[in-house]
BAKERO-97270 format. One record per residue: y, z, x of N, C-alpha, C in turn; residue in three letters; residue number from 0. Coordinates in steps of 0.02 Angstrom, whole numbers, plus 32768, in hexadecimal, padded with zeros to 4 digits. Each point is the difference from the previous one (the first is absolute). Example, Ala and Ser with C-alpha at 12.3 -4.5 7.8 and 13.67 -1.06 7.14 Angstrom:
! BAKERO-97270
((7EE4; 8186; 8294); (803B; 8000; 7FD3); (803C; 8000; 802D); ALA; 0),
((8035; 7FDC; 7FEE); (803B; 8003; 802A); (8037; 8025; 7FD9); SER; 1),
! end
This chain:
! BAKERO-97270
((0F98; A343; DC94); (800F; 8046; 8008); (803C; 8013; 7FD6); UNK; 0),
((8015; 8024; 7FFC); (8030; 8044; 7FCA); (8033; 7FF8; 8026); UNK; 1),
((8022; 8041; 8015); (802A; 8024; 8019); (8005; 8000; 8052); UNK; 2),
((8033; 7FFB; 801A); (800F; 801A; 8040); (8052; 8014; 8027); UNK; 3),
((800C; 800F; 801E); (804D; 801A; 8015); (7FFD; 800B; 8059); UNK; 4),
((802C; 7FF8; 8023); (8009; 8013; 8037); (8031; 8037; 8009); UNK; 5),
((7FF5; 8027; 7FC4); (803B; 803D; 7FFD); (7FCE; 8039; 7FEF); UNK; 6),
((8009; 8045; 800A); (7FE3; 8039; 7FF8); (7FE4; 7FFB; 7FBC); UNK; 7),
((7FC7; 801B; 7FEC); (8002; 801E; 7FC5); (8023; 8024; 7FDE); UNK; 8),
((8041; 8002; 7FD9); (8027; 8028; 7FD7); (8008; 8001; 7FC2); UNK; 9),
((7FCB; 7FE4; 7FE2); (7FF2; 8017; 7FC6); (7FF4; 8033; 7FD5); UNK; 10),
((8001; 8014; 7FCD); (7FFF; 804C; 7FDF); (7FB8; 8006; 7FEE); UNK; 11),
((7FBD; 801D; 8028); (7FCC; 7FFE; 7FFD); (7FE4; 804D; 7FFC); UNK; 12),
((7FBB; 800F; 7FED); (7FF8; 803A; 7FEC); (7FD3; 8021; 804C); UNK; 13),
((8022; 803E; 7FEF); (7FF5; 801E; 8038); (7FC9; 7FEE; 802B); UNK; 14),
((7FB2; 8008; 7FF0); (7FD5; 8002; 801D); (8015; 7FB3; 803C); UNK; 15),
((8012; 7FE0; 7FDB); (7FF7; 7FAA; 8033); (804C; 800D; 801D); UNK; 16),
((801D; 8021; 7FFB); (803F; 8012; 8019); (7FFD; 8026; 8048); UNK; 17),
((7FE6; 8044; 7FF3); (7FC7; 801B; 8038); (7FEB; 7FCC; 802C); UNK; 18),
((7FCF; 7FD1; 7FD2); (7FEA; 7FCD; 8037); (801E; 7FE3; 8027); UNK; 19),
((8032; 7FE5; 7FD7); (8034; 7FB6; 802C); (802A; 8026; 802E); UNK; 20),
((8014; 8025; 7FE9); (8037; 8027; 803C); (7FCE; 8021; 8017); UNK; 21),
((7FCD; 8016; 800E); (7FEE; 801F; 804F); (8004; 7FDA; 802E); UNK; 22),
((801D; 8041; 803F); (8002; 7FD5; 8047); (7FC7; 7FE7; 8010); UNK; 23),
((7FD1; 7FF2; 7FEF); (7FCF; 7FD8; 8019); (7FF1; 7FB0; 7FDE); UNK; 24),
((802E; 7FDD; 8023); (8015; 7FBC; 7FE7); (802B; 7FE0; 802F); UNK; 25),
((7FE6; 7FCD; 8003); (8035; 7FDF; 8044); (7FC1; 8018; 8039); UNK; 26),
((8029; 7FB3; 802C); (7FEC; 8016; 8050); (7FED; 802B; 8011); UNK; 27),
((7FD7; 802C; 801D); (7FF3; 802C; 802F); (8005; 7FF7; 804D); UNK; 28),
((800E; 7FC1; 8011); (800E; 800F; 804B); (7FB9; 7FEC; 801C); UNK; 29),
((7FBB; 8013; 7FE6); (7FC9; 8003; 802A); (7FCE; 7FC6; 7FED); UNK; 30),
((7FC8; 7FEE; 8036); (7FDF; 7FCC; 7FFE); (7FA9; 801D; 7FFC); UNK; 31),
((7FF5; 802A; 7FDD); (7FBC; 801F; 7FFE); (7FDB; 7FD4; 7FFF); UNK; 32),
((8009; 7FB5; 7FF2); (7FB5; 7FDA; 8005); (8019; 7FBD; 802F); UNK; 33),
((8033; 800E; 802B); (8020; 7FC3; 802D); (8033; 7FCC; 7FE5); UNK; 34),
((800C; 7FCE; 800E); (802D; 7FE0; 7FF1); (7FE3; 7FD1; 7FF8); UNK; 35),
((801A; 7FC5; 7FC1); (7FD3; 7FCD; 7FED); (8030; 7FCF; 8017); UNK; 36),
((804D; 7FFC; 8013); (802D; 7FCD; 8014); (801F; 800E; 802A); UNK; 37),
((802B; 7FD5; 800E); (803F; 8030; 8030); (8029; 8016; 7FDC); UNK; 38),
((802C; 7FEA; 7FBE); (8008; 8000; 7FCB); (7FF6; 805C; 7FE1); UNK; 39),
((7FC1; 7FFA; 8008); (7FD9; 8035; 7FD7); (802A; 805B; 8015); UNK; 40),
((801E; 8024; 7FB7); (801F; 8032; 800D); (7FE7; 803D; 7FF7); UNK; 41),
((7FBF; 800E; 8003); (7FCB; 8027; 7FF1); (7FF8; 800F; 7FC1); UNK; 42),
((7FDB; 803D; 8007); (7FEE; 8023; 7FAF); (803B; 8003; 7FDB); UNK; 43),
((7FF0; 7FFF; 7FAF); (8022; 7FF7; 7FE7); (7FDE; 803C; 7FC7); UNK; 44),
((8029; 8026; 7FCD); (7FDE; 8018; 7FD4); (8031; 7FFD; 7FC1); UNK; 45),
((7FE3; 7FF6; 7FD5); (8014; 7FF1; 7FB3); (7FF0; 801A; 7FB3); UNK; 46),
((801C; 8013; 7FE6); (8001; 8018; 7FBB); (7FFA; 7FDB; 7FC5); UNK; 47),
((7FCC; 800E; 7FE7); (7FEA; 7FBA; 7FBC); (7FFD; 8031; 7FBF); UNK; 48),
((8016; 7FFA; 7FC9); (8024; 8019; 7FCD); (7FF8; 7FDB; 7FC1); UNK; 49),
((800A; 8015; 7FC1); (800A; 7FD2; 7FB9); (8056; 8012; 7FEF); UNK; 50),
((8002; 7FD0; 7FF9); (804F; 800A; 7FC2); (7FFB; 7FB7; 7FD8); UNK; 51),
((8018; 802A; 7FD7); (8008; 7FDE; 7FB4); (7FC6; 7FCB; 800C); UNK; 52),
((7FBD; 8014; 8000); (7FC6; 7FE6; 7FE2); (7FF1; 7FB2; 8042); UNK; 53),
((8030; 8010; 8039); (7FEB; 7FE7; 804B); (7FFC; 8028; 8031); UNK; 54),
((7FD2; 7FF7; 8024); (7FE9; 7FF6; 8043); (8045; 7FF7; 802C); UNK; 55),
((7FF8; 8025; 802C); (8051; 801C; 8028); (7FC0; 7FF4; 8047); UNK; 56),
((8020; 7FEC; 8032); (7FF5; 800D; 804A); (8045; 8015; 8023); UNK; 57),
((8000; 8031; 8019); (804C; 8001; 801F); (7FE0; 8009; 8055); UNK; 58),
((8013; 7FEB; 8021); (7FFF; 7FF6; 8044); (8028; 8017; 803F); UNK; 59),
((8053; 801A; 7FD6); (8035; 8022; 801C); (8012; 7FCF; 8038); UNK; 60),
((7FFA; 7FD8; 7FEB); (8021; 7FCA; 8047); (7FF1; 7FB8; 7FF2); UNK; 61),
((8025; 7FBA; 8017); (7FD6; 7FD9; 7FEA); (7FCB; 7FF2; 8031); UNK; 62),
((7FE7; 7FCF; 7FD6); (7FD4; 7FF4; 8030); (7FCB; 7FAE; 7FF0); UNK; 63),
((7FF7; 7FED; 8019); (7FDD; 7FA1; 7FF6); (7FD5; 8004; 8010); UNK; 64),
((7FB9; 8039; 800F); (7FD9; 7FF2; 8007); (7FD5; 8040; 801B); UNK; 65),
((7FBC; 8004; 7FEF); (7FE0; 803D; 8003); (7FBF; 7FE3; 8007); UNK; 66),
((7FDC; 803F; 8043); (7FAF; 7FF4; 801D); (7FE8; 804B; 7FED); UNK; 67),
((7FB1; 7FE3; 7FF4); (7FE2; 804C; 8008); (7F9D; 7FF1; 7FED); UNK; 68),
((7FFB; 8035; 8020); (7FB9; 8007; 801F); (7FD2; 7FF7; 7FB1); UNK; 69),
((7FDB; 7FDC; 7FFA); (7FD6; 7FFB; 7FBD); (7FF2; 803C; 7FD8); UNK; 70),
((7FE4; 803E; 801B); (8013; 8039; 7FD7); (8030; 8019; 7FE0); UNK; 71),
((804A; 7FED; 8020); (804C; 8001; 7FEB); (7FF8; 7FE8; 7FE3); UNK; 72),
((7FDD; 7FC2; 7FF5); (801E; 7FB8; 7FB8); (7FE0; 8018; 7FD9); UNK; 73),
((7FBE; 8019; 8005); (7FCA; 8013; 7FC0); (8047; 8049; 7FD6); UNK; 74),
((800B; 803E; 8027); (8022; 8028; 7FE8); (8045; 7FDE; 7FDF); UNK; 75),
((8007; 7FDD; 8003); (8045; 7FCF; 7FE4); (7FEA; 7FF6; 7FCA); UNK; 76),
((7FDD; 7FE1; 8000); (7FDB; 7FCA; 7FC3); (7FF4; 8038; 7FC3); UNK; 77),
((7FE4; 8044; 8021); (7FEB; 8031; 7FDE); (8036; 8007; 7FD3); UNK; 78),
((803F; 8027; 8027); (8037; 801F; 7FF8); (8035; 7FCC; 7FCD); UNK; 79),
((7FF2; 7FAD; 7FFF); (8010; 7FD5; 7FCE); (7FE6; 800A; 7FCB); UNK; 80),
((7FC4; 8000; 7FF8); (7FC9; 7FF8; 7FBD); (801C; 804B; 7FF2); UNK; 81),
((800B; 8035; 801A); (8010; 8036; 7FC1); (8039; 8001; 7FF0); UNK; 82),
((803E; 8001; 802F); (8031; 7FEB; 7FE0); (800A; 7FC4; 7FCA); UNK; 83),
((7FDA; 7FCF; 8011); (8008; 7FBA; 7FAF); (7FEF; 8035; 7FCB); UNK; 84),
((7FCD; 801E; 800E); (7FF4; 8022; 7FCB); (802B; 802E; 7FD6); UNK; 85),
((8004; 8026; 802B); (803C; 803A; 7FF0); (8052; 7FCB; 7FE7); UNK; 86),
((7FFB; 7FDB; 801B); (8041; 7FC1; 7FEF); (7FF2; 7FE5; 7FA2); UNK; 87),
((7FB6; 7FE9; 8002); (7FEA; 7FEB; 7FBB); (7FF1; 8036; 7FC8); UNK; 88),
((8007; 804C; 8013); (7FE8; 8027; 7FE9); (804B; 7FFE; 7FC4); UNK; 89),
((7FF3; 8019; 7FC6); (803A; 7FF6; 7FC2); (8010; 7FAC; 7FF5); UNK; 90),
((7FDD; 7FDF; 7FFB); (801A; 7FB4; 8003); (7FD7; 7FEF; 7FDA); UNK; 91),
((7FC2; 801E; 7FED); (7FD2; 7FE6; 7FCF); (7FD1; 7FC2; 8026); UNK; 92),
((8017; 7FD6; 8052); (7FD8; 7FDF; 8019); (7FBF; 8014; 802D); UNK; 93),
((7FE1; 7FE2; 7FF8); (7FC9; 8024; 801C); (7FE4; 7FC2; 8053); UNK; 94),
((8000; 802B; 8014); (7FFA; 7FE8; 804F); (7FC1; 7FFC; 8015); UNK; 95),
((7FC3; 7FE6; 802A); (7FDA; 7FF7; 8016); (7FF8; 7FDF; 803A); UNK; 96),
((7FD7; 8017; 8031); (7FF1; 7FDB; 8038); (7FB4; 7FFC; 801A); UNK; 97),
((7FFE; 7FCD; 8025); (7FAF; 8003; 8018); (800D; 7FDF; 804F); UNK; 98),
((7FBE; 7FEF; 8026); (8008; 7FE8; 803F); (7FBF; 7FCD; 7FFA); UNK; 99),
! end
């Protein structure tokens, strides 16, 4: 893997993913809409995924060691990866592909 930090995003990034990362909707929410998978477990969580400088950004607004979610969630993840790589590879001249 690349990059990671246990400090905010404060980087000088362009608006649109800026928008992203700083909205309040990131971090904890407090709630357990699909139950609790531990004792451990601190409910929903929601997160902001972004490009800078030609990577893939997840910001999470909190840390965190570990993340569950319902197979439709993972499929929309997976989604929301593959266009961002893209949008990440886009001006790089590399060309990206995937299959299953």
């Amino acid at each position: 893997m690349s990059n990671h930090s246990d400090h905010p995003f404060d980087s000088p990034i362009p608006d649109a993913i800026r928008r992203a990362i700083e909205s309040p909707l990131r971090g904890n929410t407090g709630r357990f809409p699909q139950g609790q998978i531990t004792p451990h477990d601190e409910g929903e969580i929601q997160f902001a995924i972004g490009v800078k400088d030609h990577k893939v950004c997840l910001d999470f607004g909190t840390p965190v060691k570990w993340m569950g979610m319902e197979p439709k969630q993972a499929m929309e993840l997976a989604q929301a990866l593959v266009k961002h790589a893209r949008d990440a590879a886009r001006g790089t001249g590399e060309v990206l592909s995937f299959s299953l």
